[in-house]
ZARO-899172 format. One record per residue: residue number from 1; residue in one letter; x, y, z of N, C-alpha, C, CB in turn. Coordinates in pm, whole numbers. Glycine has a CB too. Layout:
+-----+---------+--------+--------+--------+--------+--------+--------+--------+--------+--------+--------+--------+--------+
: num : residuo :     nx :     ny :     nz :    cax :    cay :    caz :     cx :     cy :     cz :    cbx :    cby :    cbz :
+-----+---------+--------+--------+--------+--------+--------+--------+--------+--------+--------+--------+--------+--------+
: NUM :       A :      X :      Y :      Z :      X :      Y :      Z :      X :      Y :      Z :      X :      Y :      Z :
...
+-----+---------+--------+--------+--------+--------+--------+--------+--------+--------+--------+--------+--------+--------+
//
This chain:
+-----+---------+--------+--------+--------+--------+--------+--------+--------+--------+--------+--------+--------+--------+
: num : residuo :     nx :     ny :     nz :    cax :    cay :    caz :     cx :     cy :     cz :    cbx :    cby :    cbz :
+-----+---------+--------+--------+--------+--------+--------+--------+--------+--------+--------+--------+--------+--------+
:   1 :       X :   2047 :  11165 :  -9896 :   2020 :  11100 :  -9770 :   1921 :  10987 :  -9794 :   1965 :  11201 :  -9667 :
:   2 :       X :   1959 :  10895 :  -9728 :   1886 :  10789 :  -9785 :   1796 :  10738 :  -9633 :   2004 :  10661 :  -9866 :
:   3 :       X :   1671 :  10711 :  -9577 :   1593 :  10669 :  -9443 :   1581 :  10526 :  -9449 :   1441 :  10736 :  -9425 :
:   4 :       X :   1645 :  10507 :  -9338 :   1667 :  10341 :  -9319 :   1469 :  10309 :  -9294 :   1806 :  10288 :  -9125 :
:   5 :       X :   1423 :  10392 :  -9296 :   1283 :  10309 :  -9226 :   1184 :  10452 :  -9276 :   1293 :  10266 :  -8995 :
:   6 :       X :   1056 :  10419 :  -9314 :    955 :  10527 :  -9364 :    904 :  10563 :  -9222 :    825 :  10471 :  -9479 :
:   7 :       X :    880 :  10712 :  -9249 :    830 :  10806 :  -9186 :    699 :  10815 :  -9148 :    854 :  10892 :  -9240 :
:   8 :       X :    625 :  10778 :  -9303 :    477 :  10871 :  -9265 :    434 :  10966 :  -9222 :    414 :  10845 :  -9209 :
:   9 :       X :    344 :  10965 :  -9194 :    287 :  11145 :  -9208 :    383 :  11155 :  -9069 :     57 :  11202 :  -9187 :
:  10 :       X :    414 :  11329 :  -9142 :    505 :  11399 :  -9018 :    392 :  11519 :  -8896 :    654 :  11520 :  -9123 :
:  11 :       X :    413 :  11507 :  -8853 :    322 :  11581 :  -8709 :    428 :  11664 :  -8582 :    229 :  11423 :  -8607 :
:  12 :       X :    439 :  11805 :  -8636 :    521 :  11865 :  -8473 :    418 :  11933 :  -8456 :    681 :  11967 :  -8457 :
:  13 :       X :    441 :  11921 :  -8313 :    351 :  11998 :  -8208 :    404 :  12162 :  -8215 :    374 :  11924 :  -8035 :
:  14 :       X :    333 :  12243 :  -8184 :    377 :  12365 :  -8153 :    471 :  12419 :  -8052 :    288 :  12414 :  -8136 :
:  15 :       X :    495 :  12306 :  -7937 :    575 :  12364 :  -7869 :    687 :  12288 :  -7884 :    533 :  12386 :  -7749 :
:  16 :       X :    710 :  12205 :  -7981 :    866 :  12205 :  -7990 :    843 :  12284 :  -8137 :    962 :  12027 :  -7988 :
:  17 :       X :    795 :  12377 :  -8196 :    842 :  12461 :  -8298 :    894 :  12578 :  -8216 :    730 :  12500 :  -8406 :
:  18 :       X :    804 :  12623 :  -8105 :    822 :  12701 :  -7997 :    970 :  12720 :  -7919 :    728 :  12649 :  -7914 :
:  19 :       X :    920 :  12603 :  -7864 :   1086 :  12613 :  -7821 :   1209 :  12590 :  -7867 :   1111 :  12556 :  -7744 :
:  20 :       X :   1223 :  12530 :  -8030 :   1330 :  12523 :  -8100 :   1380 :  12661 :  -8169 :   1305 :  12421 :  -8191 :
:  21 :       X :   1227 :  12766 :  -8170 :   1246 :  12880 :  -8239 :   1208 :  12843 :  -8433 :   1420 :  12928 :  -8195 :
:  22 :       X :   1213 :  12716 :  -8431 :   1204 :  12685 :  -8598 :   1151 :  12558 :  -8569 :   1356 :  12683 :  -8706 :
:  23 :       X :   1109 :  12476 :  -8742 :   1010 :  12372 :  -8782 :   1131 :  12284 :  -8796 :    900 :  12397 :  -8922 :
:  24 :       X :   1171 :  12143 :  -8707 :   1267 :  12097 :  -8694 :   1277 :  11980 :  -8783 :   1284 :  12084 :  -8576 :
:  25 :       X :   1299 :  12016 :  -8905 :   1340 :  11943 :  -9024 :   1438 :  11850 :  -9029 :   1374 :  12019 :  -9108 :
:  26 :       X :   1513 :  11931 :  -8961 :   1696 :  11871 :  -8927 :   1692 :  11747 :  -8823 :   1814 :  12016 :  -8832 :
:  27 :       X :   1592 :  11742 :  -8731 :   1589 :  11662 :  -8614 :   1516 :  11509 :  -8672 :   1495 :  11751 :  -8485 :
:  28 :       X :   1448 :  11547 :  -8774 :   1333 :  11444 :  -8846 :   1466 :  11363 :  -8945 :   1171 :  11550 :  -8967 :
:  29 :       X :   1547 :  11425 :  -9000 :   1686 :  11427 :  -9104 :   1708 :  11303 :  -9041 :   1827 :  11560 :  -9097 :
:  30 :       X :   1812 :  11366 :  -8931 :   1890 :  11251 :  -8806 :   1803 :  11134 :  -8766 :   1924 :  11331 :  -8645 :
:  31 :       X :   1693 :  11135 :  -8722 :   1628 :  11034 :  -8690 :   1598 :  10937 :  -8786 :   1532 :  11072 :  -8639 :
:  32 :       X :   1595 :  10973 :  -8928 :   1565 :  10871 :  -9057 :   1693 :  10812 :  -9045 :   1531 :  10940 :  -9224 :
:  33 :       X :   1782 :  10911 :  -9048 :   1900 :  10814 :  -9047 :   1987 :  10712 :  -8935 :   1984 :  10890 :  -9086 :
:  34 :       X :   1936 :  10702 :  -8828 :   1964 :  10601 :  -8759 :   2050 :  10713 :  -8626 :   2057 :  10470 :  -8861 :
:  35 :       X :   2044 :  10856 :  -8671 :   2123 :  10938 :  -8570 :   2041 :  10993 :  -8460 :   2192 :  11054 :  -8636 :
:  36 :       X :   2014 :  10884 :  -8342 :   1892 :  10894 :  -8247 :   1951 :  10999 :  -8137 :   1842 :  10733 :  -8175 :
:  37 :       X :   2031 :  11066 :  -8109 :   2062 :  11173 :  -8023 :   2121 :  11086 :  -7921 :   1941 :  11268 :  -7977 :
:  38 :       X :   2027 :  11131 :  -7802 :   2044 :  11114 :  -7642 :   2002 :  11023 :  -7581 :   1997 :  11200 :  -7570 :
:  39 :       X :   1985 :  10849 :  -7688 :   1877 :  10752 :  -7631 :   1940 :  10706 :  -7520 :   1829 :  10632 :  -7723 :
:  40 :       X :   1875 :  10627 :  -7451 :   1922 :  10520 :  -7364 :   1975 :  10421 :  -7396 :   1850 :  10478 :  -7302 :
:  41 :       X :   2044 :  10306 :  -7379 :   2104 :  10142 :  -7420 :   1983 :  10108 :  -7434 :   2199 :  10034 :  -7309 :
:  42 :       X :   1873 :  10093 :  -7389 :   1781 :   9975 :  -7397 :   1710 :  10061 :  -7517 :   1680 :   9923 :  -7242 :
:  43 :       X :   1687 :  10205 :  -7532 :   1587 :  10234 :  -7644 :   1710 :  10194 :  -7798 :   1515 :  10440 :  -7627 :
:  44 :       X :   1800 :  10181 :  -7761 :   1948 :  10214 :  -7886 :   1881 :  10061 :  -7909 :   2185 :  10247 :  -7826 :
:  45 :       X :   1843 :   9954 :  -7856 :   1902 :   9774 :  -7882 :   1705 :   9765 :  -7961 :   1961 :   9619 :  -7644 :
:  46 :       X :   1646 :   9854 :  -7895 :   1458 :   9856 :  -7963 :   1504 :   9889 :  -8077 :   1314 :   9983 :  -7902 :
:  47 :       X :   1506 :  10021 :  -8110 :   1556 :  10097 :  -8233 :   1608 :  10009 :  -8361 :   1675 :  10187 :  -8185 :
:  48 :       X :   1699 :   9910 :  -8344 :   1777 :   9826 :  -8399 :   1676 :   9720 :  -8405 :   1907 :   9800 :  -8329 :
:  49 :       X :   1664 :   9646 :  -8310 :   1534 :   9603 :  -8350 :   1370 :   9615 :  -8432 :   1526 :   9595 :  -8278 :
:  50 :       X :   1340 :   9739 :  -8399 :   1224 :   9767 :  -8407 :   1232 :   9844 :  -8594 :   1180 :   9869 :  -8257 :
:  51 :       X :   1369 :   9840 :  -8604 :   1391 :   9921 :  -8786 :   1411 :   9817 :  -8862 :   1539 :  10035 :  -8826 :
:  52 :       X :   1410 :   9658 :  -8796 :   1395 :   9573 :  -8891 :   1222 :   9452 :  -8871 :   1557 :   9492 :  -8882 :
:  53 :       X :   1183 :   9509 :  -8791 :   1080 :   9482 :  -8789 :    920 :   9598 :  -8812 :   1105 :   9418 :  -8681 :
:  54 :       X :    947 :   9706 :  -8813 :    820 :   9776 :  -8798 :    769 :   9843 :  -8748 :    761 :   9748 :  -8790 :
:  55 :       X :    871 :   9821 :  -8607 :    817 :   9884 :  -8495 :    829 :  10002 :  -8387 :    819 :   9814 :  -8448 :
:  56 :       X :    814 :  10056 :  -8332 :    876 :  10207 :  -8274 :    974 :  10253 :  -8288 :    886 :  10231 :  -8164 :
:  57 :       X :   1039 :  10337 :  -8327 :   1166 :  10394 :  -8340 :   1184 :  10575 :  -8251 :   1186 :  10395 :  -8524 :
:  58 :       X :   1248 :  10538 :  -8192 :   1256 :  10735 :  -8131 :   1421 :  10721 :  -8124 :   1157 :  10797 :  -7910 :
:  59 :       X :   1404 :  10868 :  -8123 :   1568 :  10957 :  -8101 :   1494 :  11092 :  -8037 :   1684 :  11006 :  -8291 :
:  60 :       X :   1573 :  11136 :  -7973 :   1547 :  11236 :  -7882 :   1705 :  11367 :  -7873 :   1511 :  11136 :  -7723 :
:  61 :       X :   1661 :  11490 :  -7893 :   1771 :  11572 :  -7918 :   1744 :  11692 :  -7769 :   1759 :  11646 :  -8104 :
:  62 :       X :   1876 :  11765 :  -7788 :   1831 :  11842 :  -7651 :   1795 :  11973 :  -7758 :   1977 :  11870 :  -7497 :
:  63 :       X :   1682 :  12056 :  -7723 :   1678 :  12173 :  -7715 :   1788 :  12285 :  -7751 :   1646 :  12174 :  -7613 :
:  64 :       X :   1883 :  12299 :  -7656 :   1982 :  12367 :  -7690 :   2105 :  12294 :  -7685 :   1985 :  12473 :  -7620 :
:  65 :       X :   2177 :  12229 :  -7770 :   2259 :  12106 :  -7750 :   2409 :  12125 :  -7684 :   2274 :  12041 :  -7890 :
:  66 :       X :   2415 :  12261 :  -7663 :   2521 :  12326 :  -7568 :   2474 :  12348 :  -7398 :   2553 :  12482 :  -7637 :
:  67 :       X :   2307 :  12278 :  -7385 :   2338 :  12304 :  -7211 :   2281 :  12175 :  -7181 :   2250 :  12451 :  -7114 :
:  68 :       X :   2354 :  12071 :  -7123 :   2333 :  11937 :  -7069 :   2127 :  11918 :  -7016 :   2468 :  11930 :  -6909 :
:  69 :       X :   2135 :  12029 :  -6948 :   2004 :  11981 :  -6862 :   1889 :  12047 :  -6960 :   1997 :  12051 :  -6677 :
:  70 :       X :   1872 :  12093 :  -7094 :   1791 :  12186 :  -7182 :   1689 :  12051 :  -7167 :   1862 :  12253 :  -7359 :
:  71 :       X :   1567 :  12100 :  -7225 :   1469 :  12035 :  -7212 :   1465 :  11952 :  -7367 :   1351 :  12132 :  -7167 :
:  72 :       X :   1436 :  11836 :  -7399 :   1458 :  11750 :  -7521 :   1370 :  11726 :  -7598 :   1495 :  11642 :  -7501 :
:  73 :       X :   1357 :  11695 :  -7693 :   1268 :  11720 :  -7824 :   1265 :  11556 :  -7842 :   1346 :  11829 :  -7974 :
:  74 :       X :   1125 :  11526 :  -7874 :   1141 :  11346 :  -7867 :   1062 :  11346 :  -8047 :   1005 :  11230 :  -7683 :
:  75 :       X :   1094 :  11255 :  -8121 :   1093 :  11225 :  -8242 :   1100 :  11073 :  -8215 :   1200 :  11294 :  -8326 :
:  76 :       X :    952 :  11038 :  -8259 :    889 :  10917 :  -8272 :    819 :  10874 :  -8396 :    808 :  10913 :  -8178 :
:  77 :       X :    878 :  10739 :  -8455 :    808 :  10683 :  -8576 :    733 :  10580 :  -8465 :    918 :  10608 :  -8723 :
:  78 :       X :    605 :  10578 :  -8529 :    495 :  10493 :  -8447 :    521 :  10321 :  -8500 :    311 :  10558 :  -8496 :
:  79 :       X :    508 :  10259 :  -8439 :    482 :  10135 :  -8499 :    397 :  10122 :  -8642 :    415 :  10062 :  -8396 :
:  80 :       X :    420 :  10021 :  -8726 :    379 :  10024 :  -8849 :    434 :  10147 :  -8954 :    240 :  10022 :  -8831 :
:  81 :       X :    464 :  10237 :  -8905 :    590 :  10330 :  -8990 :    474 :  10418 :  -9040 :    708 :  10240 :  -9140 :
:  82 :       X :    346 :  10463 :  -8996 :    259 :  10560 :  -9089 :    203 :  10689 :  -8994 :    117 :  10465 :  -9159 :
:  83 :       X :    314 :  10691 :  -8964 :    360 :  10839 :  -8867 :    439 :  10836 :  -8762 :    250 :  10908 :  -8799 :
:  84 :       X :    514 :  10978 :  -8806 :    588 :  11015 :  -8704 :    616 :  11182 :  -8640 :    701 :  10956 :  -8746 :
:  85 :       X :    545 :  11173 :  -8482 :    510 :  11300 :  -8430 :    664 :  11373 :  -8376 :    389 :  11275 :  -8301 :
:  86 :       X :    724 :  11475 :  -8383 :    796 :  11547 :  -8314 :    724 :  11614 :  -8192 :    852 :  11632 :  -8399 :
:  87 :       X :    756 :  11595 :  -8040 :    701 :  11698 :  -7944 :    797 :  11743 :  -7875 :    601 :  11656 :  -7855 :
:  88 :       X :    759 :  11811 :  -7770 :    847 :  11866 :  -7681 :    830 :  11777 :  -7555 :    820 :  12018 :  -7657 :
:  89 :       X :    924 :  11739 :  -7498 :    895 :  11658 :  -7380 :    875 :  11720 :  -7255 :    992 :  11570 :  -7360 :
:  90 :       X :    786 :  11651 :  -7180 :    757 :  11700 :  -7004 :    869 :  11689 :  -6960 :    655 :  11611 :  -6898 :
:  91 :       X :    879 :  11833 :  -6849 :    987 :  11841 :  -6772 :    991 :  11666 :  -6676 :    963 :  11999 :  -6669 :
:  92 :       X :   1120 :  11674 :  -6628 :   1162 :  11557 :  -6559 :   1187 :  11597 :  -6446 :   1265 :  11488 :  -6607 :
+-----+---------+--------+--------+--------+--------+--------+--------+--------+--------+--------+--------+--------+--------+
//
């Protein structure tokens, strides 16, 4: 597997270890590779942008990827590429 863009230090919160049941390795995987989940159009056209410049990158996965409304796991490389936190996101 090859990461279109560096990571940096990796950081999950406890409650998306919590609520995934496991340390989401696999979700950090997809996101190096350009496989952002559930974004929006406007975060999909940043993303593309922002992996050739430096700058924010997220992908966001659901929780349980078999129930539409599960609560989503957000995976963010920070600007400048020298970290990226996994959390659990606030209800909506």
């Amino acid at each position: 597997m090859m990461s279109y863009f560096l990571l940096g230090d990796i950081t999950i919160n406890d409650a998306a270890k919590k609520a995934l049941g496991r340390t989401p390795l696999d979700l950090v995987a997809r996101h190096a590779i350009h496989d952002h989940g559930i974004v929006t159009p406007d975060e999909i056209r940043a993303n593309v942008v922002n992996s050739l410049e430096g700058g924010e990158i997220v992908s966001r996965y659901r929780v349980d990827p078999t129930q539409p409304k599960s609560r989503t796991i957000l995976v963010k490389t920070h600007e400048g590429w020298g970290r990226t936190t996994v959390t659990l996101e606030k209800k909506s």
